[in-house]
N, C-alpha and C positions, 0 to 999 in steps of 0.2 A: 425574463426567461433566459435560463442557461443555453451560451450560442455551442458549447460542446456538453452532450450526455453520453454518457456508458452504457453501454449496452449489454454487456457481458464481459465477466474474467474468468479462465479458467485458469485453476493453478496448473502448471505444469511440474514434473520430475518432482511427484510427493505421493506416498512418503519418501524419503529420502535419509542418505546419511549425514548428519551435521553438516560435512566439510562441504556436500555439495552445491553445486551451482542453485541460485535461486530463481526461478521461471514462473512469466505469468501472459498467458495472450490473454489483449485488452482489445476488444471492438469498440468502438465509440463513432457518433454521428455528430458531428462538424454542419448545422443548422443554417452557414454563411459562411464565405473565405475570409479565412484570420488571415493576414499579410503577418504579425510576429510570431512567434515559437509558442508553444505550450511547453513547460517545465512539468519532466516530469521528476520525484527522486519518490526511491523505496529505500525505511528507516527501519532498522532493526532498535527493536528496547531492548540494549541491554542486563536490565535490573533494573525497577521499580523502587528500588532506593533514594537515584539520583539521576536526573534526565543527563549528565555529565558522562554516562555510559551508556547511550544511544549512539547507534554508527551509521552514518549516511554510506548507505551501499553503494547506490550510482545514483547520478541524476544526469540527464540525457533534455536534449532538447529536441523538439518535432514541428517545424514549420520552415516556410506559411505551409497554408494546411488547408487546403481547398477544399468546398461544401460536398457534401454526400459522407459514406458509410466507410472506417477506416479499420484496420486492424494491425496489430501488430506485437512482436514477443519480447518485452522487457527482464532483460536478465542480469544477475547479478551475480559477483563472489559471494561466499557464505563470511560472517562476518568475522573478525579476528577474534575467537575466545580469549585470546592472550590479554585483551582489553574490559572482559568480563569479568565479574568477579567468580571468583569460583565457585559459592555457593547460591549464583544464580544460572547457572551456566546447566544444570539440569533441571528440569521442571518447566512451569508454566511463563511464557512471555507472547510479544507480540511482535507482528510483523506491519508497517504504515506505507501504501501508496497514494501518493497526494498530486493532485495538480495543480498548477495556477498558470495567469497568464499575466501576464505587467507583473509579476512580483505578486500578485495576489490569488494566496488560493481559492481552491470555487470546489474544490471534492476530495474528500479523505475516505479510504475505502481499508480498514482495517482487519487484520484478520489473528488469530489465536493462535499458537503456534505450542505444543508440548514435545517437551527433548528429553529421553531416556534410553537408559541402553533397551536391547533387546533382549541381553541374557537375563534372566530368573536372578542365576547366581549374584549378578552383578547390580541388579536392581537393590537385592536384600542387603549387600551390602557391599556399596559402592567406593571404590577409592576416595582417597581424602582428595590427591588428584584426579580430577575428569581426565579420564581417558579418552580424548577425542574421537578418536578413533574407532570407538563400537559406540560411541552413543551416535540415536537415529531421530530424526525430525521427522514433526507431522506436524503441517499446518491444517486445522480445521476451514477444510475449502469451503464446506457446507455453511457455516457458519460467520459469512460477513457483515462489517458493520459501518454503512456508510453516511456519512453526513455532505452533505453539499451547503454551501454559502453563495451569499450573491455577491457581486464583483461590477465594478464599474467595465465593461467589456470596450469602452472606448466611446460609446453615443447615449453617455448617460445624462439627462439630461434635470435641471436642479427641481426639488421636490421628490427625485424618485427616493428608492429605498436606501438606506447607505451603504455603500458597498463595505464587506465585508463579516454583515448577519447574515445566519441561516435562509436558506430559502424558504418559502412555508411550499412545498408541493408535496402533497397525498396519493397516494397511488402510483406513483409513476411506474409505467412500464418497464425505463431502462433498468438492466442491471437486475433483470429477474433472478428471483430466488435472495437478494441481497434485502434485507433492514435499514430502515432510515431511523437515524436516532440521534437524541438531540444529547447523549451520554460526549458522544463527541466534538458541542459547539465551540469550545474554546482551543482555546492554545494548543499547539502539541506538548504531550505529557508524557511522565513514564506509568500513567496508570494503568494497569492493564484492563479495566473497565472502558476504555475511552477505543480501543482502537479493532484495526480490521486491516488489512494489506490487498495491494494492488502490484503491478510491474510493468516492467518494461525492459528491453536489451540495449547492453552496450553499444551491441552493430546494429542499431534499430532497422529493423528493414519494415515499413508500412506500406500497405498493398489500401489498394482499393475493394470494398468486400459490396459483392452485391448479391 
C-alpha cells in the first residue's frame, strides 16, 4: 500500500490568461513518517509532436514529512510559448503533476488544458503569430486522470510486487471526483490521451490539515 495518497486538488487561478501563474492546492495523507523528501514537478506538453517540447515548470521538494493529513499550494510560471511551436500553442494540451519518492514515481495526476482567445473576431481568424497576450487558459478541473504505481517505499521486502507497476486499487477514496486509468501506466509522453495535472508552489508552505 501507498505510505502517501491524495486526497484532493483543487485547481486554483482557472480560468486564466496564458501568461498566468499556474496554482493547485494538493491535500494528501502521509500514512507513516518519511525521513526523505517527496519530489514533486508539474510538466506542461508542449505539442504532442515531440516530447522535446515539454517544460518542467518547477519541481520542489517537501520532506521529511511527518504522519497525518497535509496540504499545501504548488505554483508555478506559465510556461515559455517562445519554446512552443506555434501552431500548438492554441488549442488543446496537457498539464502533468507527478510524484515520487527515491527517484521513483508512485502518482501522475493529469489534467486537459484548452487555450484560445476570447474574442469571436479573433477565434475566426487568428494571427499567424499568437498573440499572447488575449489568448486565455482553461484547465478542465473537473476532468482529472490519475494513475498511481507501486514503488519500493524503503521496507520492501523480496517476493513483493516490483516496484514500479501500477497499483491494482479499486475504489479509492482519495482524490474524489478524480479517474483511475491505466491510459497513463507508462512513461511520461506527449500524448494527450495519457495525462491529467497536479501542483505545487515554489514557496511551498505545508500546513497540517485536520
Amino acid at each position: 500500500m501507498s505510505k502517501v495518497q491524495i486526497n484532493n486538488v483543487v485547481v486554483l487561478n482557472n480560468p486564466a490568461m496564458f501568461k498566468s501563474p499556474l496554482q493547485f492546492e494538493i491535500t494528501f495523507d502521509c500514512m507513516e513518517n518519511l525521513e526523505d523528501d517527496l519530489e514533486w514537478k508539474m510538466t506542461y506538453v508542449g505539442s504532442a509532436d515531440s516530447q522535446s517540447h515539454d517544460q518542467v515548470l518547477d519541481t520542489i521538494y517537501v520532506g521529511p514529512v511527518p504522519e497525518g493529513r497535509h496540504m499545501f499550494v504548488f505554483q508555478a510560471d506559465a510556461p515559455d510559448h517562445s519554446k512552443i511551436p506555434a501552431k500548438d500553442i492554441v488549442g488543446a494540451t496537457v498539464i502533468l503533476v507527478t510524484c515520487s519518492y527515491h527517484g521513483q514515481e508512485f502518482i501522475r495526476v493529469g489534467y486537459f488544458v484548452n487555450n484560445d482567445y476570447e474574442s469571436e473576431e479573433l477565434k475566426e481568424t487568428p494571427p499567424e503569430i499568437p498573440d499572447i497576450s488575449q489568448i486565455h487558459r482553461n484547465i478542465m478541473a473537473a476532468e482529472p486522470r490519475v494513475t498511481r504505481f507501486k514503488i519500493n517505499w524503503g521496507d520492501q521486502v523480496a517476493g513483493d510486487q516490483q516496484a514500479g507497476t501500477p497499483e491494482v486499487e479499486e475504489g479509492s477514496t482519495a482524490l474524489q471526483g478524480m479517474q483511475d486509468t491505466d491510459s497513463m501506466l507508462g512513461p511520461m509522453t506527449s500524448s494527450f490521451k495519457d495525462v491529467h495535472s497536479m501542483d505545487e508552489s515554489s514557496n511551498v508552505e505545508m500546513e497540517m490539515a485536520f
